[in-house]
Kinemage of the C-alpha trace (Angstrom):
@kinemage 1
@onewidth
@group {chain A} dominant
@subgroup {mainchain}
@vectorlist {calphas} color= white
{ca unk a 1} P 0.000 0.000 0.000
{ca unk a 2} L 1.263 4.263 -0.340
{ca unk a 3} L 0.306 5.445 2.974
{ca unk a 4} L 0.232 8.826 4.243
{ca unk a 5} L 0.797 10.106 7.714
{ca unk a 6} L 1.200 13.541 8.906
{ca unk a 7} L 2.629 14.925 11.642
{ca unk a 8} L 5.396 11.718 10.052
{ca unk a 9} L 8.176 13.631 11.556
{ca unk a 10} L 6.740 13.707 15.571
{ca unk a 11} L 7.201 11.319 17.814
{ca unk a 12} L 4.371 8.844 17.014
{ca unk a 13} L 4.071 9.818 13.981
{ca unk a 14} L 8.092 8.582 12.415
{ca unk a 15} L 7.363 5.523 14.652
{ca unk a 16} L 4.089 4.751 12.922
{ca unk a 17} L 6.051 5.555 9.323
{ca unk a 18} L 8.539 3.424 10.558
{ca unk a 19} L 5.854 0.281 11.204
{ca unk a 20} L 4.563 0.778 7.760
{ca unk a 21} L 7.682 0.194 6.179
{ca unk a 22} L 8.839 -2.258 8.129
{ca unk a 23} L 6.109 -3.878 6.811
{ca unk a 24} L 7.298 -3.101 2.802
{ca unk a 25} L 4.409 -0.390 2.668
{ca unk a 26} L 5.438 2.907 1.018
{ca unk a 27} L 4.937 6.177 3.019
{ca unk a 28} L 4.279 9.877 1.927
{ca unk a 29} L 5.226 11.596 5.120
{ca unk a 30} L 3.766 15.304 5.859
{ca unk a 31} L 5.031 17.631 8.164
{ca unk a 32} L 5.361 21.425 9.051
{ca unk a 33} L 7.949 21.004 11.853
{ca unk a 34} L 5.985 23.274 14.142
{ca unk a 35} L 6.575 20.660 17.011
{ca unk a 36} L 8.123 17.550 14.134
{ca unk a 37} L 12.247 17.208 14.166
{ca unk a 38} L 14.214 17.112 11.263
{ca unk a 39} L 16.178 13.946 12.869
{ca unk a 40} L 12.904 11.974 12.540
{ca unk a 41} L 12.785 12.727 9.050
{ca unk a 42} L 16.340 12.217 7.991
{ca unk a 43} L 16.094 8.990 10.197
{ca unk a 44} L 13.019 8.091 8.025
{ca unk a 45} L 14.742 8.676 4.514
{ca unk a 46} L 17.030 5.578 5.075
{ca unk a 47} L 13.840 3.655 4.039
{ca unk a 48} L 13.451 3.469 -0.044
{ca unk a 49} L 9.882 3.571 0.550
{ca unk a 50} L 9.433 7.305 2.449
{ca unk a 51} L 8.993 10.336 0.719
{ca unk a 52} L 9.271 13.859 2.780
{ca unk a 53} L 6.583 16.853 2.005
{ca unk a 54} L 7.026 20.095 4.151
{ca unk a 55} L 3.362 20.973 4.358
{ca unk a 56} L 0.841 22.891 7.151
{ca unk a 57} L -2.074 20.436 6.154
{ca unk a 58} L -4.519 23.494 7.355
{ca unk a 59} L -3.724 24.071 4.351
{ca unk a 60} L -5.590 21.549 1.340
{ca unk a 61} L -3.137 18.721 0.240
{ca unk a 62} L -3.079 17.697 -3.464
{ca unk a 63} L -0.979 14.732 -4.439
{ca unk a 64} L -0.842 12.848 -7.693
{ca unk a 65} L -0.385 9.665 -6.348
{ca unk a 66} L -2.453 6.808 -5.963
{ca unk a 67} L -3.204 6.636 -2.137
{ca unk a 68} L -4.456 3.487 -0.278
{ca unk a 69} L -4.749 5.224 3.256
{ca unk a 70} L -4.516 8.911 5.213
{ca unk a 71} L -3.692 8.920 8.918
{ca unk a 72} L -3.816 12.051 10.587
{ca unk a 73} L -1.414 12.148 13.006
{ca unk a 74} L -0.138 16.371 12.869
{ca unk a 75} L -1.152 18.130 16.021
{ca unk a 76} L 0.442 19.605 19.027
{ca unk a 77} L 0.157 17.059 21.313
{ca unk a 78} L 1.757 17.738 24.778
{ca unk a 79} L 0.216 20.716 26.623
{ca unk a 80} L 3.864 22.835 26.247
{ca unk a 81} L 3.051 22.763 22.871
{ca unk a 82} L -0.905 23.240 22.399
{ca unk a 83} L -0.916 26.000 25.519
{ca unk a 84} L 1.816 28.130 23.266
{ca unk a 85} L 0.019 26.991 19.871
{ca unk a 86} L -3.553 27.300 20.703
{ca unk a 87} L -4.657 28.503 16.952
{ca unk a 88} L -2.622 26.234 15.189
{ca unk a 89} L -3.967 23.434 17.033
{ca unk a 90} L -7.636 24.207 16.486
{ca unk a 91} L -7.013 24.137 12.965
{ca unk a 92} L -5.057 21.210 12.559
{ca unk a 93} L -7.515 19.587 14.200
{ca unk a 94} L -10.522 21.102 12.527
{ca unk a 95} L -9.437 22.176 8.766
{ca unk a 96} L -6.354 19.957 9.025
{ca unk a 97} L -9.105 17.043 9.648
{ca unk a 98} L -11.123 18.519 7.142
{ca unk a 99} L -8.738 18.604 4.581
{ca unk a 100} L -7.141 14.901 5.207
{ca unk a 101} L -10.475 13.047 4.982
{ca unk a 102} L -11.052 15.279 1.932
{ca unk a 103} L -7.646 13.862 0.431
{ca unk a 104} L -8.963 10.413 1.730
{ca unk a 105} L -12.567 11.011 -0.087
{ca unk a 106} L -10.796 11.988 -3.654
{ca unk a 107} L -8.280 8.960 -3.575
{ca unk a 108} L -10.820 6.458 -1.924
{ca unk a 109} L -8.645 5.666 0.658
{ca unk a 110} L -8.633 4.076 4.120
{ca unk a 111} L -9.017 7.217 6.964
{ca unk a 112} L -7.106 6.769 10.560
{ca unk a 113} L -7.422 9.850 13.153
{ca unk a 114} L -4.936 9.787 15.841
{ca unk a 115} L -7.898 11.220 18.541
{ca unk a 116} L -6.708 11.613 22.265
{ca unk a 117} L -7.710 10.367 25.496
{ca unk a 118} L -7.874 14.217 26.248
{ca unk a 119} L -11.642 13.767 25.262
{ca unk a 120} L -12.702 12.220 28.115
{ca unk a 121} L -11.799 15.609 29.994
{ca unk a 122} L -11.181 15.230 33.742
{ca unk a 123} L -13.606 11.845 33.628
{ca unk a 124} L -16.046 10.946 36.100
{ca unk a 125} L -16.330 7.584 34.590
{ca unk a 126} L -12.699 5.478 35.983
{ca unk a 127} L -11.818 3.680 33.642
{ca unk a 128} L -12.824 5.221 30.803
{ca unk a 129} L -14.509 3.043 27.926
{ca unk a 130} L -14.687 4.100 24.243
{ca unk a 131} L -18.703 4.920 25.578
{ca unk a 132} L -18.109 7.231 28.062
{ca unk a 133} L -18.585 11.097 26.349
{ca unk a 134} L -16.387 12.449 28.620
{ca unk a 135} L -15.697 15.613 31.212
{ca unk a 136} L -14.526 18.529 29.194
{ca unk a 137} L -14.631 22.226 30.002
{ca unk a 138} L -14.120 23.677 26.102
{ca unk a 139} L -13.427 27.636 27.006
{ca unk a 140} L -10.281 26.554 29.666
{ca unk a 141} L -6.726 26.366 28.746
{ca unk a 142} L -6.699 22.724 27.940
{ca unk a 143} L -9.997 23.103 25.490
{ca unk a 144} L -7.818 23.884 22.294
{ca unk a 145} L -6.500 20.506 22.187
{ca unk a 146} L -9.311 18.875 23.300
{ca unk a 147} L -12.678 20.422 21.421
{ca unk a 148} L -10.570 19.624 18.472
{ca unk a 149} L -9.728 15.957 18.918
{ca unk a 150} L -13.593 16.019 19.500
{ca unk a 151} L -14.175 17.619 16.946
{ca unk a 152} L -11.962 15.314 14.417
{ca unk a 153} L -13.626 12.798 15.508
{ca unk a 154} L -17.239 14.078 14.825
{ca unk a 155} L -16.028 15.140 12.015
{ca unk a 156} L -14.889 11.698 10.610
{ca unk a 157} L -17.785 9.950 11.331
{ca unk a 158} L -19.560 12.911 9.559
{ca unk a 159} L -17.687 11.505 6.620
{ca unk a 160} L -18.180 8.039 6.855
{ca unk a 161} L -21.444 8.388 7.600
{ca unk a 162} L -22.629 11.362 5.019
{ca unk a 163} L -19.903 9.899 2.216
{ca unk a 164} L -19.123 6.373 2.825
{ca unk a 165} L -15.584 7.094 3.802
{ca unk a 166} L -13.934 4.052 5.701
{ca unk a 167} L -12.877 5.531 8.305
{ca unk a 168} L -10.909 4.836 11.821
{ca unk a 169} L -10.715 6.816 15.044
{ca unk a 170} L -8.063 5.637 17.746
{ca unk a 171} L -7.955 7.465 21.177
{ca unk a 172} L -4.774 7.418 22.255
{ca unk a 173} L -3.290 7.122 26.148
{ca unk a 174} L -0.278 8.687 27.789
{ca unk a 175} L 3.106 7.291 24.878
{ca unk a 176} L 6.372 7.769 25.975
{ca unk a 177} L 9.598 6.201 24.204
{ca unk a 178} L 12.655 7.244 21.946
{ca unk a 179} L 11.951 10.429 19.586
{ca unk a 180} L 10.282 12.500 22.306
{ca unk a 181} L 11.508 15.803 22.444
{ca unk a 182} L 13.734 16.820 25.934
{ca unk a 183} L 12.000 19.971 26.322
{ca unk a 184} L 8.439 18.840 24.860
{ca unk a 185} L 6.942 18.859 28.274
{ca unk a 186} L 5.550 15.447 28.552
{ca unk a 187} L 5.504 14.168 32.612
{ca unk a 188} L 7.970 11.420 30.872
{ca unk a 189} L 10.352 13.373 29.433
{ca unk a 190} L 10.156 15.875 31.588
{ca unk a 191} L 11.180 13.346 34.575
{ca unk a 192} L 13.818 11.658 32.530
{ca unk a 193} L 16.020 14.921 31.877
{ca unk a 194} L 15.471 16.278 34.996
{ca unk a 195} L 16.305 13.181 36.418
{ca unk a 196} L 19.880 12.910 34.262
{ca unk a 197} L 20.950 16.559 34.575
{ca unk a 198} L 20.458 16.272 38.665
{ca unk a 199} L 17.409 19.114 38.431
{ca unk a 200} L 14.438 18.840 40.878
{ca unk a 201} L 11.430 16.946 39.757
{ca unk a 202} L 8.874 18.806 39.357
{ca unk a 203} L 5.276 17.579 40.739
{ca unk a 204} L 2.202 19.160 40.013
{ca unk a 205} L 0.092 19.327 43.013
{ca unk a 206} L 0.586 16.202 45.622
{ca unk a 207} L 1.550 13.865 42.836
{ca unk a 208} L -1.363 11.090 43.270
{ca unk a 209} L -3.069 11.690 39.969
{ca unk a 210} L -2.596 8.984 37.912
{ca unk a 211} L -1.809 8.076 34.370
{ca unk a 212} L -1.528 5.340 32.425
{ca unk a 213} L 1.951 4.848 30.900
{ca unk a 214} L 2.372 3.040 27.117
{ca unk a 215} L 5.802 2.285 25.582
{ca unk a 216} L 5.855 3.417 21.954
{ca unk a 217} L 6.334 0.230 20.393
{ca unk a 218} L 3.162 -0.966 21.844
{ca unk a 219} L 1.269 2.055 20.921
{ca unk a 220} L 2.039 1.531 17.166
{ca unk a 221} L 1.101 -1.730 16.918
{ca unk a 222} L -2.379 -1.467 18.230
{ca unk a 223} L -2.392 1.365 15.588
{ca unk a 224} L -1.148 -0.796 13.130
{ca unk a 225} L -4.049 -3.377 13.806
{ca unk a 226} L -6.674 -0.898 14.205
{ca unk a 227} L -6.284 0.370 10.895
{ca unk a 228} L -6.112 -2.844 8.912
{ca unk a 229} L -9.376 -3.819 11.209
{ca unk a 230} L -12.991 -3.201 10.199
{ca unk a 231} L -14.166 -1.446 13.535
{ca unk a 232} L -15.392 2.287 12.558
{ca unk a 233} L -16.242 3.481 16.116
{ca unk a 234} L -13.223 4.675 18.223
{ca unk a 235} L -11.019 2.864 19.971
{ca unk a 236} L -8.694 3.184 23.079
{ca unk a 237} L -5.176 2.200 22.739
{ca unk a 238} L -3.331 2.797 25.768
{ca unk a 239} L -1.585 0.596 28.752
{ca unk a 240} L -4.498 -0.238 31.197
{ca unk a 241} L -1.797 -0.400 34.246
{ca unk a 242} L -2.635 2.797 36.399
{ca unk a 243} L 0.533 4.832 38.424
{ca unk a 244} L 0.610 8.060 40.119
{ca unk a 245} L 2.906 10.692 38.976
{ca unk a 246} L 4.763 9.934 42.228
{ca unk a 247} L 5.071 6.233 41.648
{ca unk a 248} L 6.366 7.400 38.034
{ca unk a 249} L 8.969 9.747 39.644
{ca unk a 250} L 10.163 7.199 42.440
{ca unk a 251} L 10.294 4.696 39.400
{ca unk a 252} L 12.731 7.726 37.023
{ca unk a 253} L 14.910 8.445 40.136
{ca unk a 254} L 15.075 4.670 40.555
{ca unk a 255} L 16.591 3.653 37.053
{ca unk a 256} L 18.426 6.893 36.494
{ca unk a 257} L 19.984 6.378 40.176
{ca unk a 258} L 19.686 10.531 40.346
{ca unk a 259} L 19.765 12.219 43.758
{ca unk a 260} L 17.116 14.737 42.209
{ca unk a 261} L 14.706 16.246 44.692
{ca unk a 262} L 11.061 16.693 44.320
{ca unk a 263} L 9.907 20.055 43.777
{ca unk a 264} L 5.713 20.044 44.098
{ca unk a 265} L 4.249 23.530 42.153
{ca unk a 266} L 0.492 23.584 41.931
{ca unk a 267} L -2.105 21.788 40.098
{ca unk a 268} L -2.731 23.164 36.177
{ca unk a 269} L -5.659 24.661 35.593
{ca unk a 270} L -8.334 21.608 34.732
{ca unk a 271} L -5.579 19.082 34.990
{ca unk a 272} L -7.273 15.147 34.849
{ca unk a 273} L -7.423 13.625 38.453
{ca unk a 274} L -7.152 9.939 36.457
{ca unk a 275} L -6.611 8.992 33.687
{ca unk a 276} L -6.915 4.531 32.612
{ca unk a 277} L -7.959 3.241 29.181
{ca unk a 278} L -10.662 0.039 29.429
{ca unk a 279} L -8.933 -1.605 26.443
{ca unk a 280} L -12.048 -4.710 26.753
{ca unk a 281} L -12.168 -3.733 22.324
{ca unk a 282} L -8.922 -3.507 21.183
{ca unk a 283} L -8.401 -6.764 23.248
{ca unk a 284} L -10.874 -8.673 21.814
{ca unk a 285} L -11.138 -7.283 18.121
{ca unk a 286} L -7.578 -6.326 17.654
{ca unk a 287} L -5.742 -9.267 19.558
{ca unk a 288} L -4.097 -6.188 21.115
{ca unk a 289} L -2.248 -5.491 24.780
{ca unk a 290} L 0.491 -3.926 25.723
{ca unk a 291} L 3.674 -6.253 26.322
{ca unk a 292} L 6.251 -3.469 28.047
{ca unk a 293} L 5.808 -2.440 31.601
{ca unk a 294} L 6.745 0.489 32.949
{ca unk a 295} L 10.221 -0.185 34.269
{ca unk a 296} L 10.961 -1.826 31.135
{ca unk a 297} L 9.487 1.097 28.934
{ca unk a 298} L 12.392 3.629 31.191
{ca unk a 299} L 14.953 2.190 30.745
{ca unk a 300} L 14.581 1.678 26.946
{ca unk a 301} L 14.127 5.610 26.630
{ca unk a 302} L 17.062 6.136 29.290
{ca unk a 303} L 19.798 5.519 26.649
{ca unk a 304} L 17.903 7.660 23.789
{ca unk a 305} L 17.707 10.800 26.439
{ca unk a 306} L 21.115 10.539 27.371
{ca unk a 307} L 22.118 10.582 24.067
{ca unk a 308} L 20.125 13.791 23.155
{ca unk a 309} L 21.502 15.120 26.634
{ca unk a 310} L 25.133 14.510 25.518
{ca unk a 311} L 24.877 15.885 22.386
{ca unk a 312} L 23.300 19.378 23.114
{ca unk a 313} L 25.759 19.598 26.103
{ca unk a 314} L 28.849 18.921 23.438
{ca unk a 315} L 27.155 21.597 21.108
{ca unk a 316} L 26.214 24.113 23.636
{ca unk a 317} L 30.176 24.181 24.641
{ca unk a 318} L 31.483 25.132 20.787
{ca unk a 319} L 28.947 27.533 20.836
């Protein structure tokens, strides 16, 4: 199959490219590098199969190729990024939408959106199944991102529904892995380098809200699966195992061995309490768990972020 994916040079997004041709699929990549890295990209080129377009896709996408599927993956997608993008984010996720399951429409192609568990809100259902409509105040900081996951995702089914379109809509949990960005402000990342340089960790509020941690690997290849399934209606793909932040720092500090203190600074401004995927359907239609646990998942980024770490220290001194 030609495949495109934007948002190919982020961090889920080159990892998804990466499964596709790994799998002898060929992949049109599309990115603006708002929040994408170059490294991704040139990483991505070793693949005979990848092709590179610099393109904001709230901007209409015409391509001359024969296309088999479109997954939207371009979008801020940590809250450093969407809180200092807020405009850019509402219209990746609203024209940008638009104009992918347009593409998808003209080429009669397969359509994946990369939705969020972000539109479940601060939930009041624990965990949260794909049925639950979720807890979401849409005029505070956190709305930007997202009203316009949920509104992707109306939006597909507006198209499968209204055109025909075959569509897909995966909610994705809490990723972490190789590829994510030092400074992208992720709880992950953010632990991990403050963790290596000796810094305080910072806490948000008393530390005992929880996420639910999956390794990128694992995140990809329910992704994978999902879009080669038939299922139209979303699906959560996410690690069902439930920490608190604190557990997640104790567990950084652990495998780094860092002496790094804990620094708590208050809670964010309609920050989610909890936060667990029920994955009951991608269990039983896509054959799909996660394999990596937590510990495991650390210390496989470890050795990426001390890379990164080693490098910008070696550049920042010939500067």
């Amino acid at each position: 199959m030609k495949i495109v994916i934007t948002g190919a040079a982020g961090f889920l997004g080159s990892h998804l490219a990466e499964r596709f041709l790994d799998a002898g699929h060929e992949v049109i990549g599309v990115d603006n590098f708002i929040t994408g890295s170059r490294e991704n990209a040139e990483y991505l080129d070793r693949f005979d199969g990848f092709r590179l377009i610099e393109h904001d896709v709230s901007v209409p996408l015409f391509l001359d190729d024969d296309i088999d599927g479109v997954l939207h993956f371009a979008s801020p997608a940590s809250p450093v990024d969407y809180l200092e993008l807020p405009i850019q984010t509402l219209k990746v996720g609203s024209l940008g939408t638009q104009n992918m399951l347009g593409l998808a429409k003209a080429k009669g192609a397969r359509f994946l959106l990369a939705s969020t568990s972000e539109v479940y809100g601060d939930p009041q259902v624990h965990p949260q199944p794909e049925t639950y409509w979720g807890h979401v105040n849409p005029v505070g900081p956190r709305g930007v991102y997202d009203e316009a996951k949920r509104f992707a995702e109306a939006m597909t089914m507006a198209y499968h529904t209204y055109h025909g379109l075959d569509t897909r809509i995966v909610r994705i949990f809490n990723t972490y892995g190789p590829r994510m960005r030092p400074g992208d402000g992720r709880v992950v990342s953010n632990f991990i380098v403050q963790a290596l340089r000796g810094d305080p960790i910072t806490i948000y509020g008393d530390g005992q809200q929880t996420r639910s941690f999956c390794y990128v690997k694992d995140e990809v290849e329910g992704i994978f699966r999902l879009f080669h399934s038939d299922r139209v209606q979303p699906v959560n793909i996410g690690n069902p195992h439930e920490f608190t932040i604190r557990q997640l720092a104790d567990i950084v500090l652990e495998e780094t061995g860092s002496e790094s203190a804990l620094d708590s600074l208050p809670m964010p401004v309609d920050d989610p309490k909890v936060r667990q995927p029920d994955i009951s359907v991608a269990k039983a239609l896509l054959d799909w768990e996660p394999k990596v646990d937590l510990r495991a998942g650390i210390r496989q980024t470890l050795s990426y972020f001390q890379e990164q770490l080693t490098r910008f220290d070696a550049k920042a001194r010939t500067i």
